[in-house]
N, C-alpha and C positions, 0 to 999 in steps of 0.2 A: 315504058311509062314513067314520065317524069312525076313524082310526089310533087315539088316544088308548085306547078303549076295550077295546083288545086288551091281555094279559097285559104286565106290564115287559118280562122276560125275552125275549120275543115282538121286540116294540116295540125293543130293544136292536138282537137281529142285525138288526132290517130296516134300522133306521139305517147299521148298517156298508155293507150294502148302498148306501149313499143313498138309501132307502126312506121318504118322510114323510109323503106324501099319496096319496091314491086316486090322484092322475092318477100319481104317482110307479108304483106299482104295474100304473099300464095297462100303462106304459110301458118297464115289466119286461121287454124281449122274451127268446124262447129264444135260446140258446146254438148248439141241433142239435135234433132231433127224432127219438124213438127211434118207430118201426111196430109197435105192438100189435093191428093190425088183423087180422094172417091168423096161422093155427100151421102150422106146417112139421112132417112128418111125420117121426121119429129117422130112418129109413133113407136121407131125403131129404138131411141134411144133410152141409155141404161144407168142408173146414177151411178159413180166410179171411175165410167170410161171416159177419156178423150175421142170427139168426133167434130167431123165439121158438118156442117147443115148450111142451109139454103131455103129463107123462106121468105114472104113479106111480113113487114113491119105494121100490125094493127093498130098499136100504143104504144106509148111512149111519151112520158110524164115526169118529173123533177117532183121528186117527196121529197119531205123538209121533219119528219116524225119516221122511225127516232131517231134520227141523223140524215143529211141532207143526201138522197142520192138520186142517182136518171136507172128509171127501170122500163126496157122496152118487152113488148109482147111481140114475139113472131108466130106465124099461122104458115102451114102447108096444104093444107085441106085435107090432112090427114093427123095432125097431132097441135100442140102450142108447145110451146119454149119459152122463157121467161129470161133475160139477160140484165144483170143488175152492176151496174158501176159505182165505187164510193168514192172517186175521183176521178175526174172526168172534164174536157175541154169544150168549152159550146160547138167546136167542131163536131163534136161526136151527137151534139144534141140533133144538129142537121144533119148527122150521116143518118141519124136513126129515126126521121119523121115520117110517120103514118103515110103508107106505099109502097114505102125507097124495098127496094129487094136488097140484100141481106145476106154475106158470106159471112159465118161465124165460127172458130175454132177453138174451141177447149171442153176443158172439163165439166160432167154432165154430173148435179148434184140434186140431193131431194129439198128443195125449198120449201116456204111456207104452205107458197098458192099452186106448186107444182113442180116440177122441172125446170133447172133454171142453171145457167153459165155465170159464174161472176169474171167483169173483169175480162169476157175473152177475146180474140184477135176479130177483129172485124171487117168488112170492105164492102164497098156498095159494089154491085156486078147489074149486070145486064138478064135480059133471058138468055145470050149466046153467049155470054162469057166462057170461055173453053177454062176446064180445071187444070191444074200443074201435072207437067209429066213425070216429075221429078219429087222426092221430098226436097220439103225445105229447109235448109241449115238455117239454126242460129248459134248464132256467132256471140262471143263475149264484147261487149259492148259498155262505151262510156256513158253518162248523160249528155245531151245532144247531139246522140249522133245513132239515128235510128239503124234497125236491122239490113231495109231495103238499101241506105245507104250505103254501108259497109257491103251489103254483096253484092253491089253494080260498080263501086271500086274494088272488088275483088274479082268478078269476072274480067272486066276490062286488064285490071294486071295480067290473068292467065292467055285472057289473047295477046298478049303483046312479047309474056317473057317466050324465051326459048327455053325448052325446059327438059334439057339435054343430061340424062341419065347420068350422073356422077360416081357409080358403082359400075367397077367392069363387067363385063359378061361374065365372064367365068365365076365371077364371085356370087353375082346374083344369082345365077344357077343356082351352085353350091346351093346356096342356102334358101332356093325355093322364094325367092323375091317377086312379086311383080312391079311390071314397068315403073317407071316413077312418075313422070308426066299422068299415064293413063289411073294410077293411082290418085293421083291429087284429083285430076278431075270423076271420078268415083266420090272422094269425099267433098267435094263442093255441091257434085250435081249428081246425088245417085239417082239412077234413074229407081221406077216404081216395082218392079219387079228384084229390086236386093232385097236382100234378106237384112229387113230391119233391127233383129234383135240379136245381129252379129255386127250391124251397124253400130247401134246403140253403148252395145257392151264394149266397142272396141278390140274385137275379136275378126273383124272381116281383114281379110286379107290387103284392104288399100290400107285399114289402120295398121298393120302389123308393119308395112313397107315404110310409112313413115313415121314408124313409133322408132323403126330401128335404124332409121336415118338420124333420129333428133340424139338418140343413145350414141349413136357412132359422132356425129358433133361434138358432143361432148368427149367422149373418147380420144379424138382427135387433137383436140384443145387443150387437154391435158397430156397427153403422151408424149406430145412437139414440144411440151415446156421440159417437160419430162427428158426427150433426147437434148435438149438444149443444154442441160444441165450439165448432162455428162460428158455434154463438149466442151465445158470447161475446168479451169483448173484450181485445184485448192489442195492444200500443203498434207502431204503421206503421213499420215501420225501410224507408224507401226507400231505394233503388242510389244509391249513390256511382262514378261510373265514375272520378273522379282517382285513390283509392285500389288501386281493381279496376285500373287500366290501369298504375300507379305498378310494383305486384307484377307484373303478369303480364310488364312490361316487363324485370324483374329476373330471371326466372327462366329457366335454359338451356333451358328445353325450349316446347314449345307447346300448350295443353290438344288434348286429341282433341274431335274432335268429341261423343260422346258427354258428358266429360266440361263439356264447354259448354251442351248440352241439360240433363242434371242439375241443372248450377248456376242454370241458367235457371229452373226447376220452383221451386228452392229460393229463390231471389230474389223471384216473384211473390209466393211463399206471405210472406214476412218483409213485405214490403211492403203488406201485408192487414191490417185493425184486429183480425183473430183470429189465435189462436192457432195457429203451427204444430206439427204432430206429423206428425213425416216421416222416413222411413226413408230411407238413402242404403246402398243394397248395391251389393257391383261384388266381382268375383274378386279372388285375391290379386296386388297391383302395380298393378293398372286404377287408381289415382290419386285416391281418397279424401280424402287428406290434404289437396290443394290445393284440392279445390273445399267443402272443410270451413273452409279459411285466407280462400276469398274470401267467403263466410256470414259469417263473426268481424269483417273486415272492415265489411263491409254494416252490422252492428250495431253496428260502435264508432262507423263515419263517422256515427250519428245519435246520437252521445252514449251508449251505450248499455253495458255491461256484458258482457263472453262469459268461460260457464267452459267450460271443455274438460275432460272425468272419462275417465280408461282405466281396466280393471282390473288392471292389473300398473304398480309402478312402471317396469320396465325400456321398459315402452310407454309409459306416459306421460314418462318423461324422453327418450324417443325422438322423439317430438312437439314438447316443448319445447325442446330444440335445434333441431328443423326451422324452427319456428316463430320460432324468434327469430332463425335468420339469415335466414330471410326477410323479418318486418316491424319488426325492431328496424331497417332502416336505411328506412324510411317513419315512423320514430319513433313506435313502438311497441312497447314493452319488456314482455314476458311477465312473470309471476310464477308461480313453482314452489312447489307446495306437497302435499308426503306427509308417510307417519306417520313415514318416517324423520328428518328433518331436525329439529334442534336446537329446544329449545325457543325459545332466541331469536329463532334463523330462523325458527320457525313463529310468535310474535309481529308480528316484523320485516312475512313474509308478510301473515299475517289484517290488519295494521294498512293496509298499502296497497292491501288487498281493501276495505276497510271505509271509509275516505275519498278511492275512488275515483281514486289517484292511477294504478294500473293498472285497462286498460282487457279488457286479458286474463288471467285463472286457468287454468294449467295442473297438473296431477295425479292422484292416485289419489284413493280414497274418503275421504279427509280433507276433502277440497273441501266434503262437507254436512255436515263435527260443524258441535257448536252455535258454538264460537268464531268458526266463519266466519261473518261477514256482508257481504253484497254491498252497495255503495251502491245499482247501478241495474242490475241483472240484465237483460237482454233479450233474451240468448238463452244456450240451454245446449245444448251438443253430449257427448252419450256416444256417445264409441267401445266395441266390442265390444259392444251392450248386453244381448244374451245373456245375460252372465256377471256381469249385477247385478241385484238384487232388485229387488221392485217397490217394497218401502220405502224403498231406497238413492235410487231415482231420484226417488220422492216426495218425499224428503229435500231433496237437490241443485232441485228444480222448485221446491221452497215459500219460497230463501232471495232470491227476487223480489219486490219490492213490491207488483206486478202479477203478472200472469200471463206468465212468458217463453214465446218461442219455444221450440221443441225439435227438433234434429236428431239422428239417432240412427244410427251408420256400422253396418258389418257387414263383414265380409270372410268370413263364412260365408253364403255364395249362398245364397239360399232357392229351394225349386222353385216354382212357379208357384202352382201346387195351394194348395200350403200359406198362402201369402203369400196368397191371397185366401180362405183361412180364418181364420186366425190372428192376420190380421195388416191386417185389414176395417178395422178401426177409424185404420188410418194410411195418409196419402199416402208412395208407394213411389216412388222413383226408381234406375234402375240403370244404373252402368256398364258398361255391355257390352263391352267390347273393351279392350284392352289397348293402353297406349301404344307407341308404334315403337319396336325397337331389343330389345323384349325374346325372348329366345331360349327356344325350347321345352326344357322339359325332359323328358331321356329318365329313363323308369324302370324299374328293373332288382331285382329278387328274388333273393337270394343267401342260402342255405341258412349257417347260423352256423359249421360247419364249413369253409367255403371264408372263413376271415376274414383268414387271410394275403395272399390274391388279393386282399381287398379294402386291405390295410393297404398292399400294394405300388402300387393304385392311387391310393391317399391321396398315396405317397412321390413319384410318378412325376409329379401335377397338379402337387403344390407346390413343385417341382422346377424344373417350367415357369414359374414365378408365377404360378398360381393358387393360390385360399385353400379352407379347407375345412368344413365344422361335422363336428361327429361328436357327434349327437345320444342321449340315456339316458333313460329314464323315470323314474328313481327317484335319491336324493341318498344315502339311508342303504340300507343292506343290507335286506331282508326277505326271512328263513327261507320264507316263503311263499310268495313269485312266484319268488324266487331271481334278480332281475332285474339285470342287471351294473349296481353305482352308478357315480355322475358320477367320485366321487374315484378310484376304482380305475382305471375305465377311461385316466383322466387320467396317471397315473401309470403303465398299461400301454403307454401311447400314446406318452407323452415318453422309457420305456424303448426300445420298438419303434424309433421312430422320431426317434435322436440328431441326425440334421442339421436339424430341423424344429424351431422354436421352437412348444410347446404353448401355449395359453390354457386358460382354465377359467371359466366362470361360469353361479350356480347363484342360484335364487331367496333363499336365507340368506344371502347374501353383503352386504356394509355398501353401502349406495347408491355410495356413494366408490368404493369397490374394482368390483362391479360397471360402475360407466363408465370406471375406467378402464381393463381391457382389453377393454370394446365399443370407446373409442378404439383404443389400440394394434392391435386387430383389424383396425378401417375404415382405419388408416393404413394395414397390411400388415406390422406389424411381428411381430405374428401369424400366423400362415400356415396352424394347425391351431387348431379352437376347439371343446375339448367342452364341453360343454352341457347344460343338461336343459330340458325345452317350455319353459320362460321366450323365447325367441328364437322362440318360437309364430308372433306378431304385430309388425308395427312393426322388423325391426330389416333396413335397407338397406345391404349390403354390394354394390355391383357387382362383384369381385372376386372374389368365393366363387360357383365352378360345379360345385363338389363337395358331395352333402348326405350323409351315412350315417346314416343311423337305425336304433337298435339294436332291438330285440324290436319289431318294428314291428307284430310279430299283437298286442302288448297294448291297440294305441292304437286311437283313433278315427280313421274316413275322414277327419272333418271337419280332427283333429289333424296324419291325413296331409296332407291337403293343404297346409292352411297352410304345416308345415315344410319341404314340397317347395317349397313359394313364395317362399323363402329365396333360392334361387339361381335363376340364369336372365335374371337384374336386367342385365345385363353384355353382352359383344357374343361371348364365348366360346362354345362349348356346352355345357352343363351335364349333370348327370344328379345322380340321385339312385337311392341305394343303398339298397334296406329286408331287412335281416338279421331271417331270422325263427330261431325253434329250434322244430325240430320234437317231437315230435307238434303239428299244427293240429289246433282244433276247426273244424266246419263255418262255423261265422260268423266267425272270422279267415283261412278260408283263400278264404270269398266277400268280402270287404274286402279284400284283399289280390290279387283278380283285379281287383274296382273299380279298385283307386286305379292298377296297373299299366296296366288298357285307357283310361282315361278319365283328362287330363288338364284339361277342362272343368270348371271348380269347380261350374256349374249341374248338369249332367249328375251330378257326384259324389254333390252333395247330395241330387238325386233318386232317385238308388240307395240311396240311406244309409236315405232315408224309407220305400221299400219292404221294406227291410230291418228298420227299429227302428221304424217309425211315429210320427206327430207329437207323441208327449207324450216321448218318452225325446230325441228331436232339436230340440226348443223350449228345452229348460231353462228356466231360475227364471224367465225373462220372463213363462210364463204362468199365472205362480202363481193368476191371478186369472181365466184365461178358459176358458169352457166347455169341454172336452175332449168328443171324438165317441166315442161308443161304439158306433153302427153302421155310418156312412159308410166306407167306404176312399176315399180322396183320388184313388189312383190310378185303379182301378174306376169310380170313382161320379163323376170331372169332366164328365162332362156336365148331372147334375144340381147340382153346387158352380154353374156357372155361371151355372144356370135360376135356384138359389136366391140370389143374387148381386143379377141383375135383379130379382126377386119380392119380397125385401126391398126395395129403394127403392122400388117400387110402391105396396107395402104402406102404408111409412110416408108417403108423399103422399099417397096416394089412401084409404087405407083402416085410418087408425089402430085402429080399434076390434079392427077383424079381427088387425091387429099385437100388441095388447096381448092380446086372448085366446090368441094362440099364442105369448108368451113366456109368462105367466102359467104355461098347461099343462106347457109343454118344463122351462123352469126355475126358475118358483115365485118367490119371494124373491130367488131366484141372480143373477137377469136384472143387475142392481147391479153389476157389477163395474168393478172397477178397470182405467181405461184410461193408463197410461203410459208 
């Protein structure tokens, strides 16, 4: 079946759809399936339920009081029906004139004058019009381009493709697959007697076969990037333990155990003539940082180059002081470099990037303009890398003569699910546990009317010496959300509360000013610090066991979390305060029993997923990779894992079979960008 050949206009909406090719179009599946199979008799019918009926048309009238609609009367000689449209085509006024007979399907509700359908699927029929054998799919649909439409170009595609099983025998077995062809046509055209509410749910077996076909595509499309990678070459940075044992000797504390495992995973991989691509996740405080210092390390002791990219300055100058009182006394002097600093600083900077006199780059996205040139790149570490594109990170990866390393941190836990969908194509390592010493934080929900109880507990912590944040979402006013800004609150705050020295700092504020009351703050000369999410990520105060965050329904889990991660650092007990104003809608006042029950950043994150699902929780990372449009992650892990195994299979044992099932799933798409 040629696409081309159908109308422009046509050929338009199906593209919006992603619609290009016949196998595009197999692969169309329904949405729900509406039962046109039986007619339910008028006297039969029950308000609640969906039914279809069959009756004639007695009236049928255009009322203009209290808003303009067409309400017809149907009659069986057994019951009436009352069907009311508030937007409607004069077609439908002639479908519906006094006589015409009457196929109607939907929902049966208790109206003024009686029983009545709004709104439902209509068709004039015959007395012998035969009923459908089959349920009917509908399909996800553009405007102009009706349902019938879409499934008369979808069956013509199924007679035409060949639709030649792509999973070997033996494998389908295994894993209790049925056919594929016979599958597809199950979900286009089940017939009457399936079991609909196996249909429905996505639980019948033609859903299972190609729920784990769409899984295994993807699968696919990352693991071939994946093999790809490791067929080529990029420079052996072997372990230096003088350096690694020089730092770790320096520093007050002791890696955990985990955080020794991680860096071990990470060492192998640098040590390899291939390229690494390796994810390093761990909760908020589990110790990132360090086992990211002894990686930099690893690639300087072999001559080597490390840049280090955040996406906020306040995080990357947070970094760069960690970092430099840690190996500026192993004589190793960072260099800083963002959009904020002087032009000559940023000279100064690029110049001792570029003849190699520094062995480390620290900064924001400035790190990949073109001025910057690396002498001898050999590895590159993004923190947060969520929160950068894929051409930012391409950018920063290309300024290597070869091919660097790449480590890539997170402090937003991924759930398991996800990570072995999304994120196929990378070695993952995680820290699991949290260093010693660090104290639980309690969480508490405070209605925005009880704000003095909480300003008295602000007075009463810092009193004691302890320190506080008092977190905002927003810096300038907006009519809109009505959201309390950073400045006012600041200014309510230092009024409130005269004995307490205030801070303030917001993402506009001059790099300069910004550090200097995150100093002032970590000395304690600070004692209250408002804020806006800028203190998201990266900023370590032990001191601070008070957190408030204002309109906490506006924000995300993910956001909650982080900021509750702020405190707790210390040997105090901490808590954190989330001030909502009420009215909640239903999705801020389920994030808001989350983040309350569950202080596990894993656990968060995989409520968050079941909540918003994997394309709104990935961000810009996966600009470039397959998105699932019928798996549920959480539902369908037992086949994520089947289709896991079956992809490596596949690509060993049975490329051919590999490459006809990207081909169908995603065409041209299979190409994507793995960074």
């Amino acid at each position: 079946m040629t696409l081309s050949k159908l109308p422009k206009a046509t050929l338009a909406k199906l593209h919006k759809l992603g619609l290009h090719t016949a196998d595009d179009l197999a692969l169309h599946l329904p949405l729900r399936y509406d039962d046109e199979t039986a007619l339910q008799p008028l006297a039969a019918l029950t308000p609640g339920a969906s039914a279809q009926v069959e009756a004639e048309v007695i009236y049928c009238e255009v009322l203009f009081r209290p808003r303009r609609t067409l309400v017809a009367q149907l009659a069986d000689g057994g019951g009436i029906l009352y069907l009311r449209f508030l937007n409607f085509y004069p077609s439908q006024i002639k479908q519906l004139e006094v006589g015409k007979r009457i196929r109607a399907l939907g929902e049966v509700r208790q109206g003024y004058f009686g029983l009545e359908m709004v709104h439902p699927k209509c068709r004039s029929v015959g007395e012998d019009t035969p009923l459908n054998t089959t349920l009917t799919p509908v399909y996800p649909l553009v405007a102009g381009l009706p349902n019938r439409t879409l499934s008369k170009l979808i069956r013509d595609a199924l007679a035409q493709l060949e639709l030649t099983d792509s999973l070997p025998t033996e494998l389908r077995q295994r894993l209790t697959l049925p056919d594929f062809a016979a599958s597809l046509h199950i979900l286009h055209h089940p017939p009457a007697d399936v079991a609909e509410v196996d249909l429905q749910a996505r639980r019948h077996p033609a859903w299972r076969r190609l729920i784990f076909d769409e899984l295994l595509a993807q699968q696919l499309s990352m693991r071939s990037h994946y093999r790809k990678r490791q067929a080529r070459s990029a420079p052996a940075l072997p372990p230096d333990s003088g350096l690694e044992q020089a730092l770790l000797a320096r520093l007050p504390f002791a890696l955990t155990p985990a955080q020794r495992h991680a860096y071990g995973e990470i060492s192998r991989d640098l040590a390899r003539p291939h390229p690494m691509q390796r994810l390093l996740q761990g909760d908020v405080g589990s110790g990132k940082t360090v086992v990211a210092a002894l990686a930099a390390l690893q690639a300087i002791a072999s001559g080597r180059q490390v840049a280090l990219m955040s996406p906020t300055e306040i995080l990357a100058e947070q970094h760069y002081l960690k970092l430099s009182e840690w190996l500026t006394p192993l004589g190793i002097v960072p260099v800083w470099l963002s959009g904020s600093l002087k032009r000559d600083e940023k000279l100064a900077a690029c110049a001792r990037i570029a003849n190699g006199q520094t062995p480390l780059a620290i900064g924001t996205h400035a790190l990949f303009q073109e001025a910057v040139e690396f002498a001898d790149l050999g590895l590159v570490i993004v923190d947060e890398q969520h929160k950068f594109g894929v051409k930012q990170r391409l950018a920063l990866h290309g300024k290597g003569r070869g091919e660097p390393h790449q480590l890539m941190m997170s402090a937003t836990p991924i759930p398991r699910t996800l990570a072995m969908s999304f994120y196929a194509d990378l070695d993952v390592s995680v820290i699991g546990e949290l260093p010693p010493g660090r104290s639980p934080v309690a969480t508490r929900l405070v209605n925005e009317s009880r704000r003095d109880e909480v300003l008295e507990r602000v007075r009463l912590a810092c009193a004691s010496g302890q320190q506080a944040y008092w977190v905002c979402p927003l810096i300038e006013e907006s009519e809109a959300l009505q959201l309390q800004t950073a400045e006012d609150t600041y200014a309510l705050l230092a009024t409130a509360l005269p004995d307490l020295r205030v801070g303030l700092v917001h993402g506009r504020m001059k790099s300069a000013d910004k550090a200097l009351v995150m100093a002032e703050f970590k000395a304690g000369a600070i004692q209250l610090l408002v804020a806006t999410t800028v203190i998201e990520v990266g900023v370590d105060v032990p001191q601070a066991s008070l957190m408030v965050i204002e309109h906490a329904e506006r924000m995300g889990l993910a956001q909650l979390h982080q900021l509750r991660g702020r405190v707790g650092r210390g040997a105090a007990q901490s808590s954190c305060i989330l001030l909502f104003q009420p009215p909640l809608s239903e999705l801020a006042k389920a994030r808001l029993k989350i983040i309350y029950e569950h202080s596990d950043g894993f656990e968060v994150a995989r409520q968050d997923l079941l909540l918003r699902g994997p394309g709104e929780l990935l961000g810009a990372r996966q600009s470039g990779v397959p998105m699932l449009r019928y798996a549920d992650l959480e539902r369908d892990a037992d086949l994520l894992d089947a289709a896991r195994s079956a992809a490596d299979e596949l690509l060993a044992h049975h490329p051919e079979a590999a490459q006809m099932h990207l081909q169908r799933w995603l065409g041209s798409r299979h190409d994507y960008l793995h960074v």
